[in-house]
TORKOL-4160 file (C-alpha; in steps of 0.2 Angstrom, whole numbers, padded with zeros to 4 digits, m for minus):
364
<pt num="1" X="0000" Y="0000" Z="0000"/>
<pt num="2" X="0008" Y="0017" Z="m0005"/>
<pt num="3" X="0006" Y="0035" Z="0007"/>
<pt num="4" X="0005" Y="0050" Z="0003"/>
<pt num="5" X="0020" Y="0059" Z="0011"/>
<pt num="6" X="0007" Y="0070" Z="0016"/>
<pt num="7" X="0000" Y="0057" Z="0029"/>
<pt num="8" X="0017" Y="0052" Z="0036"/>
<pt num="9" X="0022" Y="0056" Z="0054"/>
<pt num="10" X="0034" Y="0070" Z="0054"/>
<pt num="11" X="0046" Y="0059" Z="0065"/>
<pt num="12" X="0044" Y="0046" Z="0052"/>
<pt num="13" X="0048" Y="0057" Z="0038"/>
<pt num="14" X="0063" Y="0064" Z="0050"/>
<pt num="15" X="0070" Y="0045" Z="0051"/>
<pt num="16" X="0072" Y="0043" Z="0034"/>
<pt num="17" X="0079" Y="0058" Z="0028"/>
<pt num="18" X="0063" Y="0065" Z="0020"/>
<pt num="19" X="0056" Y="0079" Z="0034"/>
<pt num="20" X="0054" Y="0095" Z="0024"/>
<pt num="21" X="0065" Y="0110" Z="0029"/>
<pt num="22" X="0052" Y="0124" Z="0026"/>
<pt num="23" X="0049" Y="0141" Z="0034"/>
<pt num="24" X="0058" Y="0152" Z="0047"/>
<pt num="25" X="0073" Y="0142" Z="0056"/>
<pt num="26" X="0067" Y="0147" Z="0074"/>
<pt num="27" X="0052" Y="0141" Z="0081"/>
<pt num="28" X="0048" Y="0148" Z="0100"/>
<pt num="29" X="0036" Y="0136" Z="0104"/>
<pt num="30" X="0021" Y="0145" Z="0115"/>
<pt num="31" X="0006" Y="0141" Z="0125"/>
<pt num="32" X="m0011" Y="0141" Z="0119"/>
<pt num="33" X="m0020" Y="0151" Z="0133"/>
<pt num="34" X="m0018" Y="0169" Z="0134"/>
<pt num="35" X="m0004" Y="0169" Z="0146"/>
<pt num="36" X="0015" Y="0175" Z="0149"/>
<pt num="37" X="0022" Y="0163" Z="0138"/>
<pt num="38" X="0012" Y="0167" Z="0126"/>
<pt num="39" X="0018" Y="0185" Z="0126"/>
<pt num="40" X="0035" Y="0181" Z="0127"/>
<pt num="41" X="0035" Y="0172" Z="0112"/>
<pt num="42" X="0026" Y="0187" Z="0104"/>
<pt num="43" X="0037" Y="0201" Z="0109"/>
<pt num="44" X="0053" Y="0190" Z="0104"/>
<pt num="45" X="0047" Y="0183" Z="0088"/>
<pt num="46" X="0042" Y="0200" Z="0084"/>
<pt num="47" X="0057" Y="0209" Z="0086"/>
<pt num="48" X="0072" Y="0195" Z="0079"/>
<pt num="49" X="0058" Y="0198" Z="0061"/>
<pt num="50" X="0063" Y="0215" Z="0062"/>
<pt num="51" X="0079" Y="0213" Z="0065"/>
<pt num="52" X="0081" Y="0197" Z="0054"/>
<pt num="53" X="0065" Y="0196" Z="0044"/>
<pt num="54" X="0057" Y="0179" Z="0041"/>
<pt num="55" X="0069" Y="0172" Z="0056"/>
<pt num="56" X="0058" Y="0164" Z="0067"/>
<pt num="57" X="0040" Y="0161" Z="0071"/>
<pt num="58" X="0027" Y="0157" Z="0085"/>
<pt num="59" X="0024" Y="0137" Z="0085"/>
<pt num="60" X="0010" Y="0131" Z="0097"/>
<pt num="61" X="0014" Y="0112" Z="0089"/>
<pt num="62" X="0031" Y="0108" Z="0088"/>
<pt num="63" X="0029" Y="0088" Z="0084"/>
<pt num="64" X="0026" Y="0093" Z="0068"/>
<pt num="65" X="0041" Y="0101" Z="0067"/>
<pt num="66" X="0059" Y="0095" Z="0057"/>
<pt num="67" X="0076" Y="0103" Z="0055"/>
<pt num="68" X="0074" Y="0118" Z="0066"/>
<pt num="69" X="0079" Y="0127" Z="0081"/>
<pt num="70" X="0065" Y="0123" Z="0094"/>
<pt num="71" X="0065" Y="0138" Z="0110"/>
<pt num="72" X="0053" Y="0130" Z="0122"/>
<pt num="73" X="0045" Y="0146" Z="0133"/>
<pt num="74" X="0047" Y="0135" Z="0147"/>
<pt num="75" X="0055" Y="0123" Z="0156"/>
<pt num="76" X="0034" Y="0114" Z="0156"/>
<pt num="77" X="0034" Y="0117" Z="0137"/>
<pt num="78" X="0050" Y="0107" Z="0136"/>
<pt num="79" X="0044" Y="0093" Z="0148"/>
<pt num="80" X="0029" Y="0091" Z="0140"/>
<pt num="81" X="0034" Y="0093" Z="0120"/>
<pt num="82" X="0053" Y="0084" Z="0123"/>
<pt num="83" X="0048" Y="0065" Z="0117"/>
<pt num="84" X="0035" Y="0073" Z="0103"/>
<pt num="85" X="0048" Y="0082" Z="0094"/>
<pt num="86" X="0058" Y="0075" Z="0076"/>
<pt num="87" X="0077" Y="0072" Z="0080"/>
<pt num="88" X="0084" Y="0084" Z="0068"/>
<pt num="89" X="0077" Y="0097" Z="0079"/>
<pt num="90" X="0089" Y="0108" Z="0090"/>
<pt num="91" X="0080" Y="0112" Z="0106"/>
<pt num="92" X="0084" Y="0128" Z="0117"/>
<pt num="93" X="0073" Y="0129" Z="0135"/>
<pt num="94" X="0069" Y="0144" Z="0146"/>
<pt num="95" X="0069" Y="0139" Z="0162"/>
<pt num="96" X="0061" Y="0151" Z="0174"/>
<pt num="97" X="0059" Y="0146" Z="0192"/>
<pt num="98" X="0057" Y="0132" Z="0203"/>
<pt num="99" X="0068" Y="0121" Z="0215"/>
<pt num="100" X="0065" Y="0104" Z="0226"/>
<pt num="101" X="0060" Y="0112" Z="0243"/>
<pt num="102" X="0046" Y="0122" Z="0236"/>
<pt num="103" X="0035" Y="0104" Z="0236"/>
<pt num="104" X="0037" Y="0089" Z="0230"/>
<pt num="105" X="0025" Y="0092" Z="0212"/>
<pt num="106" X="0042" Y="0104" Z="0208"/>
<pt num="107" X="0055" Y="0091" Z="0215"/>
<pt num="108" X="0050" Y="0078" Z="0202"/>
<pt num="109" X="0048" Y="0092" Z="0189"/>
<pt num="110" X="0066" Y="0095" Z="0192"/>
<pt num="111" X="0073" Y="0079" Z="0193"/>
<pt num="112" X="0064" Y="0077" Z="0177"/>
<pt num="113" X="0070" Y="0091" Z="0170"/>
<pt num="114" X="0088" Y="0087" Z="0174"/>
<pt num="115" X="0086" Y="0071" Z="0168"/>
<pt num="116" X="0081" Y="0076" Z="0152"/>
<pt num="117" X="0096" Y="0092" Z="0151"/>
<pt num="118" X="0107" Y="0082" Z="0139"/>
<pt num="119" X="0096" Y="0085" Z="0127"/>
<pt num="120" X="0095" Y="0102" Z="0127"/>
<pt num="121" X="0108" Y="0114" Z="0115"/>
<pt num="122" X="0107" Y="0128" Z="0126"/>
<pt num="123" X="0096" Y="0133" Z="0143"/>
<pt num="124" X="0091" Y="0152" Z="0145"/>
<pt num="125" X="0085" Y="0159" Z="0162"/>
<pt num="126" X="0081" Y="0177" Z="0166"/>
<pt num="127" X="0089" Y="0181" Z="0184"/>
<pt num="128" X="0106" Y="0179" Z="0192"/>
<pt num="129" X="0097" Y="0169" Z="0205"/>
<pt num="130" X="0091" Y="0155" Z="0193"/>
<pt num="131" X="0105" Y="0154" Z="0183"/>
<pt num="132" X="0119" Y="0151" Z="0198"/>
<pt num="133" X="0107" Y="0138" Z="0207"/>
<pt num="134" X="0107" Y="0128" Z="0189"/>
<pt num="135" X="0124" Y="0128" Z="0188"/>
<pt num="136" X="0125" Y="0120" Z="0207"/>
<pt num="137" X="0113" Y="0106" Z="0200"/>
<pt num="138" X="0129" Y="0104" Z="0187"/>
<pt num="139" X="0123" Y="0113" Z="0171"/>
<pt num="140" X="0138" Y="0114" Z="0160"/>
<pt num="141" X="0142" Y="0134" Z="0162"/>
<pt num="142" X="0144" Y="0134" Z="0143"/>
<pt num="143" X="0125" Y="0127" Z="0142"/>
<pt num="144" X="0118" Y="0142" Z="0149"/>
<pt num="145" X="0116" Y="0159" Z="0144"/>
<pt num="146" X="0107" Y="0173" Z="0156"/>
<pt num="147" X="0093" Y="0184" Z="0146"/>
<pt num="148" X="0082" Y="0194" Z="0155"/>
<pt num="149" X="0061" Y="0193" Z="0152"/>
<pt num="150" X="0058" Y="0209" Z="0144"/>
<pt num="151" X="0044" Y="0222" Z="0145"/>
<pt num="152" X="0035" Y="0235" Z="0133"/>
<pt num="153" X="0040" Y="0251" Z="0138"/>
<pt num="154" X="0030" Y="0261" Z="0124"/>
<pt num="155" X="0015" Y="0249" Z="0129"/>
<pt num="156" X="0018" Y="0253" Z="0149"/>
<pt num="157" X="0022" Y="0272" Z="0153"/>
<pt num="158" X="0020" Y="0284" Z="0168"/>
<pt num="159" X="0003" Y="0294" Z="0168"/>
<pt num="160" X="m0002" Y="0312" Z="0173"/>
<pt num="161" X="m0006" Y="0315" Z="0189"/>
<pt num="162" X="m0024" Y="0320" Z="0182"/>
<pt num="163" X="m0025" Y="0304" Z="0174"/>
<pt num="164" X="m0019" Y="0296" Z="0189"/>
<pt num="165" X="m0034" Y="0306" Z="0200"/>
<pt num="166" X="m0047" Y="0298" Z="0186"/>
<pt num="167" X="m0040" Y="0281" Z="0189"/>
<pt num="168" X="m0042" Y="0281" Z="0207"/>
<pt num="169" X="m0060" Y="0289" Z="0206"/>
<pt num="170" X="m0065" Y="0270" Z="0193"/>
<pt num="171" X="m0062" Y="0261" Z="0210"/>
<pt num="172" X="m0069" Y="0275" Z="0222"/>
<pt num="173" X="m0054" Y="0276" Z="0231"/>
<pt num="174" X="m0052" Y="0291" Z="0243"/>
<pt num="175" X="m0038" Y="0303" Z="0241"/>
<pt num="176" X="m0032" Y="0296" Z="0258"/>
<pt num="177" X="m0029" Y="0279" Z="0254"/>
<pt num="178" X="m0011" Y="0269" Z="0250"/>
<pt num="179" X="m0017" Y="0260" Z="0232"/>
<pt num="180" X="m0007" Y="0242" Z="0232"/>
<pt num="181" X="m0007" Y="0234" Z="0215"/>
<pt num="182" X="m0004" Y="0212" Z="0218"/>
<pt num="183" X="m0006" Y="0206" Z="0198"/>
<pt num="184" X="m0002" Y="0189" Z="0198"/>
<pt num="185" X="m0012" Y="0173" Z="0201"/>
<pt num="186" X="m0007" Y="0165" Z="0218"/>
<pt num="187" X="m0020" Y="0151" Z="0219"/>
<pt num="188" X="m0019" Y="0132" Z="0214"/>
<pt num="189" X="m0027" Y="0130" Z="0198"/>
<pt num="190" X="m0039" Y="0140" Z="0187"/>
<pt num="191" X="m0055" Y="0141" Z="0197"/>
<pt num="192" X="m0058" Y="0152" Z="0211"/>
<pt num="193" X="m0040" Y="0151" Z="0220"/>
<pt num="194" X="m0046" Y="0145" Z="0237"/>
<pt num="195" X="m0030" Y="0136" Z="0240"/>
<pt num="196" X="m0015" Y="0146" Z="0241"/>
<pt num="197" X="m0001" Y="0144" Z="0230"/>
<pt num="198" X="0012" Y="0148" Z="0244"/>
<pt num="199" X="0030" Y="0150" Z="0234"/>
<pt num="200" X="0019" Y="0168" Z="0227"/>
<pt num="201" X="0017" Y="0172" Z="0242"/>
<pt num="202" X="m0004" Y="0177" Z="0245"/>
<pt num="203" X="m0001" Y="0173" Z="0265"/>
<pt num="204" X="0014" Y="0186" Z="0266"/>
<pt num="205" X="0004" Y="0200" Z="0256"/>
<pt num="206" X="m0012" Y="0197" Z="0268"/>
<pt num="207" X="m0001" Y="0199" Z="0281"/>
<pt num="208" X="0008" Y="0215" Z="0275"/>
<pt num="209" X="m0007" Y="0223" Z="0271"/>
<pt num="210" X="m0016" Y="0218" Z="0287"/>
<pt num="211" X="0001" Y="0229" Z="0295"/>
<pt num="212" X="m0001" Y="0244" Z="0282"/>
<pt num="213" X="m0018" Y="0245" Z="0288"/>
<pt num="214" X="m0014" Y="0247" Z="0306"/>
<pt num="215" X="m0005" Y="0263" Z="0302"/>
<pt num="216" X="m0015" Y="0270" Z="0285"/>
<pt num="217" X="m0029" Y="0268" Z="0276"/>
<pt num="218" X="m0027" Y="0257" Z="0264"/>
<pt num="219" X="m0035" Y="0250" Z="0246"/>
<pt num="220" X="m0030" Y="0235" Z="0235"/>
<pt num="221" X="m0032" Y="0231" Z="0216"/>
<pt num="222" X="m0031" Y="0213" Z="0211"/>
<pt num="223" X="m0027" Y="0206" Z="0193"/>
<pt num="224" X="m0025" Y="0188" Z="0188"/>
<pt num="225" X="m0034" Y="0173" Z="0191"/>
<pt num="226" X="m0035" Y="0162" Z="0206"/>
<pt num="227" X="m0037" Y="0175" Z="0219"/>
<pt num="228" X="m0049" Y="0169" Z="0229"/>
<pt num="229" X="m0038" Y="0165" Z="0245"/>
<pt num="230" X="m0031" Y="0184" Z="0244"/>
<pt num="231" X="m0051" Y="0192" Z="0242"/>
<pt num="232" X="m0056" Y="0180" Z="0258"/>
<pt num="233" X="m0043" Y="0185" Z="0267"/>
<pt num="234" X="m0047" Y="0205" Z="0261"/>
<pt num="235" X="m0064" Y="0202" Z="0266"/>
<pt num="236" X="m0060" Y="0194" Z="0284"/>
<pt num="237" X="m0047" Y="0211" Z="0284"/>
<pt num="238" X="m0062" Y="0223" Z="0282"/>
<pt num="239" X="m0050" Y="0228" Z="0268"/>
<pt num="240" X="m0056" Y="0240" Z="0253"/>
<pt num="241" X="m0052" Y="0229" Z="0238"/>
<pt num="242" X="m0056" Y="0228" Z="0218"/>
<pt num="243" X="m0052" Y="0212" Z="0207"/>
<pt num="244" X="m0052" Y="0210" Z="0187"/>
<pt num="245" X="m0048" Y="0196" Z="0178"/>
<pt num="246" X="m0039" Y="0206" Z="0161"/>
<pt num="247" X="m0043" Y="0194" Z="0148"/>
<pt num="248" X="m0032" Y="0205" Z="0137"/>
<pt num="249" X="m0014" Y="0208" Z="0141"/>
<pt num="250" X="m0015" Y="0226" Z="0131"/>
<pt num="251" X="m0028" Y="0232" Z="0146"/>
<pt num="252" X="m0015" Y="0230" Z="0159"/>
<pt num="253" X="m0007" Y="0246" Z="0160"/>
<pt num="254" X="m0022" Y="0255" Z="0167"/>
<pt num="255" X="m0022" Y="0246" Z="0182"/>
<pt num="256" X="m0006" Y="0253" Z="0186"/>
<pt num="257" X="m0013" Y="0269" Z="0185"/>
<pt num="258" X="m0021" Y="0270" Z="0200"/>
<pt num="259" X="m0006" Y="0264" Z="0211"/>
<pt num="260" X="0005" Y="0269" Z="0224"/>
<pt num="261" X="0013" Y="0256" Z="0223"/>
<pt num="262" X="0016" Y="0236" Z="0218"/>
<pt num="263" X="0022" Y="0223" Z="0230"/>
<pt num="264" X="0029" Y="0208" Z="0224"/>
<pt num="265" X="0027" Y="0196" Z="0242"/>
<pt num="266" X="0035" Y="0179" Z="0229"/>
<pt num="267" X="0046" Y="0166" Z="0238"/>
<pt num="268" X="0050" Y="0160" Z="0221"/>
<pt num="269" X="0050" Y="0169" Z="0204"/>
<pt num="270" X="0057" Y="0171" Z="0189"/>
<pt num="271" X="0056" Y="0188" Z="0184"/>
<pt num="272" X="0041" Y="0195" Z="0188"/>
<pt num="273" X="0035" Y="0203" Z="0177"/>
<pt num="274" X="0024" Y="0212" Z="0185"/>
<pt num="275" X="0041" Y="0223" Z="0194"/>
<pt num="276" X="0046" Y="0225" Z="0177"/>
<pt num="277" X="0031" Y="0234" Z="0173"/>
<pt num="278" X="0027" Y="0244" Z="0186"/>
<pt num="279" X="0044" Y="0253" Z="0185"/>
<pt num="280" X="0040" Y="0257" Z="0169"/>
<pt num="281" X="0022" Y="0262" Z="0173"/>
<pt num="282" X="0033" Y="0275" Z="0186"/>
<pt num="283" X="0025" Y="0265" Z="0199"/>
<pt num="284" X="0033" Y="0262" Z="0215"/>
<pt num="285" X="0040" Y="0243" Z="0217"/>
<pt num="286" X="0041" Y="0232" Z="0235"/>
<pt num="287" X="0048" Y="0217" Z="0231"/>
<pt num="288" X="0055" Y="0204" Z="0241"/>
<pt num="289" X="0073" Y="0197" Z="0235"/>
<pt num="290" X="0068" Y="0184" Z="0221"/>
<pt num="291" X="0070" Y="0181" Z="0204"/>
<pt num="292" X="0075" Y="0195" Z="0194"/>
<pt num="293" X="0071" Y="0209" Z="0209"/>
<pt num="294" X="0089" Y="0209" Z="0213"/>
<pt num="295" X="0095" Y="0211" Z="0195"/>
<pt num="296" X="0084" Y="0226" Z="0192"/>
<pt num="297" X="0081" Y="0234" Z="0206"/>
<pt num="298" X="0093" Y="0244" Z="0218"/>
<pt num="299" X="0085" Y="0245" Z="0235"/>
<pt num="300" X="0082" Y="0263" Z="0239"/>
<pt num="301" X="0088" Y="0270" Z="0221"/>
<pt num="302" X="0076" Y="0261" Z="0209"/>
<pt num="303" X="0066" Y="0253" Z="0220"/>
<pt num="304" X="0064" Y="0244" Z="0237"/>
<pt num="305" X="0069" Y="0224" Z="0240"/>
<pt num="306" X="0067" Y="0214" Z="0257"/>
<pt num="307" X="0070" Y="0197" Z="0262"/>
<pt num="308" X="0058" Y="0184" Z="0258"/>
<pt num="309" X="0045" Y="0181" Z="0272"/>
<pt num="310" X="0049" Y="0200" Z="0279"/>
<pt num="311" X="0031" Y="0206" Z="0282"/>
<pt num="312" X="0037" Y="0219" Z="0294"/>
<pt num="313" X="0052" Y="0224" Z="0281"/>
<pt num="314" X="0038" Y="0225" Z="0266"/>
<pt num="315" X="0024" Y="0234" Z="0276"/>
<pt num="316" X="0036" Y="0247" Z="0281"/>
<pt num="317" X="0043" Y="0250" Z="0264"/>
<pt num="318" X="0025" Y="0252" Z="0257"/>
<pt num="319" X="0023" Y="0265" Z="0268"/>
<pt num="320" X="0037" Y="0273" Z="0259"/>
<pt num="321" X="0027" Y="0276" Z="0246"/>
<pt num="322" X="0020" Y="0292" Z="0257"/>
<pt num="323" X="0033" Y="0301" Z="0255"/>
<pt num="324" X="0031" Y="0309" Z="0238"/>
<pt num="325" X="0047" Y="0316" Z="0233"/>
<pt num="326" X="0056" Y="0300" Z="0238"/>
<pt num="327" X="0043" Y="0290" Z="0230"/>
<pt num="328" X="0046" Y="0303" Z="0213"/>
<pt num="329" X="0064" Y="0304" Z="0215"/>
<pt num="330" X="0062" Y="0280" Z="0214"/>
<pt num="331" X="0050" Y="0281" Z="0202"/>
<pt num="332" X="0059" Y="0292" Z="0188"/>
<pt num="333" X="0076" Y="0282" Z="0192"/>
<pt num="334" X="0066" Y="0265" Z="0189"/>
<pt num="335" X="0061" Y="0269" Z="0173"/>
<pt num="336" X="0077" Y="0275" Z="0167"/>
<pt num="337" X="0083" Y="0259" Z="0172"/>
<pt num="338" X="0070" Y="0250" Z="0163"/>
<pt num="339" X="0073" Y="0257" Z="0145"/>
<pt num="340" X="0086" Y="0243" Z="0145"/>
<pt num="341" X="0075" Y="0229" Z="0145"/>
<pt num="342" X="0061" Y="0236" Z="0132"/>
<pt num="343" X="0056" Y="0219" Z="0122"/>
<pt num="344" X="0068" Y="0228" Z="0107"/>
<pt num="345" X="0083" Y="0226" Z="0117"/>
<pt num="346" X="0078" Y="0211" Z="0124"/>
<pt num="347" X="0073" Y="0201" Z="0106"/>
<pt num="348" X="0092" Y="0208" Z="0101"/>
<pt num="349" X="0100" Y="0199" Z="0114"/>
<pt num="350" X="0091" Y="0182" Z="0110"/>
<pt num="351" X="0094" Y="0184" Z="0090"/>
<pt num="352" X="0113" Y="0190" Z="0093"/>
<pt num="353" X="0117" Y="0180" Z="0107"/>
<pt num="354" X="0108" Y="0164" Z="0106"/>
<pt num="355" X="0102" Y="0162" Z="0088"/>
<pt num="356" X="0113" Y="0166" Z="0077"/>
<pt num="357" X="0128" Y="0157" Z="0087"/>
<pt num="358" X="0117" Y="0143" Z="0083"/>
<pt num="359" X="0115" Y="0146" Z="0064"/>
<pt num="360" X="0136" Y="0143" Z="0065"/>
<pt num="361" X="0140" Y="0164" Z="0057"/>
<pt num="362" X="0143" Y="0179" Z="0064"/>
<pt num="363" X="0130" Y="0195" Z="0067"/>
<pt num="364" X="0131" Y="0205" Z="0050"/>
C-alpha cells in the first residue's frame, strides 16, 4: 500500500531523511492560553523579524516540526513537547523558576527536568538567581546563557497625575488611601483560587497589608486569576479591595494607574514581570529578593527589595510610598533603568546571542 507523504508522521519522515525544511529556522514554541508565555513568544518573535525578517516564528505544535531550532517558553513546554519532537530538531529551554523544597510536584519536575538536560543545546533563564542555582545542579556553564524577560516600555508608561486622579476615582478610592497593586495569580489551579499557591506568596501579602492597615488607610487592586484566598482573606481584613480578571494583556497598563505602589510578596519567581512593569508604569515597586528583583532593582535608588517572608520589612517599605518626593525621585530612576529591557533590546540579545551562534555565522 503506498502514502501520501502528506500522511506520514513528521518523525517518520525525519527518520528517513525526508522531513521538509520549510519556513523560518526558529520556532519559539508558546502556550495556547492567553498567558505570559504566550507574550513572550510574541514580543521575541516580533522583534528577531525586524531585525532578521522571516527568522523565526510562534509554534504552538512543535511535533510537527523537522530541521529547526526549537525555543521552548518554558522549562513545562519542554517537559511536555521533549519525546514529541523529530530528531533533527535543535532544542533551546527557558527555564524560569522552581527548586525541590518548594513541594514535591516541583522536586519531580526537576529531577525530570535534569534528567532530560542532555538533550537540550542551550538553557536560557532570566535572573542571576536561577541561573547560579542551575549551575550548582551541574549545568555545564557553557549550556547556559542569562537573558532577561523583557517588557513593553512604549505599551507601559508613567501617567499624569490628572489621569492618575481619574483612575483612582474608577475604583472610588479616597484621596487618603495607599493604592497596592498584587497582579499575579497565587491560587492552585484556574477556578476560584481557594488554595493558596504559597511560593507567590498570598499569606505574606495578607499579612503585609493587614500591618499597612494598622497605620494607614489602605485600598488594594487585584489582577489575575485564582485569587480567591487573597479576596477571603481581604474580606475577613475589612480591607477595601477591587479584582479584574484582564482577559487581554494590552488592558494592563491602566491598572497601574491607579497605584502607589506594587508589591511583589513571591518566595520563588522568575522575573516577575509584573516589577518589570510597574517601574515602567513610574509605579513604586516592593519586592522581596527573588528572581529578577535583585537584578533590576537597587534597593532605595530604583526601587525597594526585602528578604523573603519580611512582612514587617515590606509593610514598612510600602509606607514609603507616602513620602512623595522619595517615592518621585524612585519612580523616575526605575524607569530610566527599565529602557534597557524594552522587548527591542531584549529580542536583540536572543537573535545576537543565542540564535545566530546557533545558525554557526557571525551577526552581519
Amino acid at each position: 500500500m503506498k502514502y501520501a507523504l502528506s500522511t506520514v508522521p513528521i518523525r517518520t519522515l525525519d527518520r528517513l531523511g525526508l522531513a521538509p525544511d520549510v519556513g523560518p529556522k526558529v520556532r519559539f514554541v508558546v502556550e495556547r492560553g492567553n498567558w505570559s508565555i504566550k507574550w513572550d513568544g510574541q514580543y521575541i518573535t516580533e522583534g528577531v523579524n525586524r531585525i532578521a525578517p522571516g527568522t523565526i516564528k510562534a509554534e504552538v505544535h512543535p511535533s510537527f516540526m523537522a530541521k529547526k531550532l526549537l525555543h521552548f517558553g518554558s522549562q513545562f513546554q519542554w517537559l511536555a513537547w521533549s519525546k514529541h519532537v523529530a530528531a533533527s530538531n535543535r532544542s533551546i529551554c527557558t527555564f524560569f523558576h522552581g527548586k525541590r523544597e518548594d513541594d514535591d510536584d516541583m522536586s519531580r519536575h526537576v529531577d525530570s527536568f535534569l534528567a532530560s538536560e542532555h538533550r537540550l543545546q542551550k538553557i536560557v533563564t532570566a535572573a542571576s538567581v536561577i541561573e547560579r542555582r542551575l549551575l550548582s545542579w551541574g549545568v555545564a556553564r557553557e549550556k547556559l546563557i542569562r537573558i532577561p524577560i523583557g517588557v513593553d516600555c512604549t505599551l507601559f508608561q508613567p501617567v499624569s497625575e490628572l489621569m492618575r486622579l481619574k483612575a483612582r476615582q474608577r475604583y472610588g478610592i479616597h484621596p487618603d488611601q495607599i493604592v497596592i497593586g498584587s497582579f499575579q495569580k497565587d491560587g492552585v489551579g484556574w477556578g476560584d483560587g481557594m488554595e493558596p499557591k504559597l511560593i507567590k506568596g498570598p499569606d505574606i501579602l495578607l499579612q503585609t497589608v493587614e500591618k499597612v492597615a494598622k497605620r494607614h488607610p489602605v485600598f488594594v487592586i487585584l489582577t489575575g486569576p485564582a485569587r480567591g484566598y487573597v479576596k477571603a482573606g481581604l474580606d475577613r481584613l475589612g480591607i477595601s479591595y477591587t479584582h479584574e480578571f484582564v482577559r487581554d494583556y494590552l488592558d494592563l497598563p491602566k491598572f497601574f494607574s491607579a497605584l502607589d505602589v506594587y508589591v511583589n510578596p513571591s518566595r520563588e519567581e522568575g522575573g516577575p514581570k509584573g516589577i518589570l512593569e510597574a517601574m515602567a508604569s513610574g509605579v513604586l515597586v516592593s519586592s522581596t529578593r527573588v528572581g529578577m528583583a535583585e537584578d533590576v532593582i537597587a534597593d532605595g535608588v530604583t526601587g525597594l527589595l526585602v528578604d523573603s517572608e519580611d512582612t514587617d520589612a515590606l509593610s514598612k517599605a510600602i509606607l514609603t510610598s507616602l513620602d512623595t518626593s522619595r517615592r518621585k525621585a524612585i519612580v523616575e530612576a526605575a524607569r530610566n533603568r527599565i529602557v534597557d529591557f524594552d522587548w527591542s533590546v531584549i529580542a536583540r540579545l536572543h537573535y545576537e546571542q543565542l540564535y545566530l551562534p546557533m545558525f554557526g555565522h557571525e551577526v552581519s
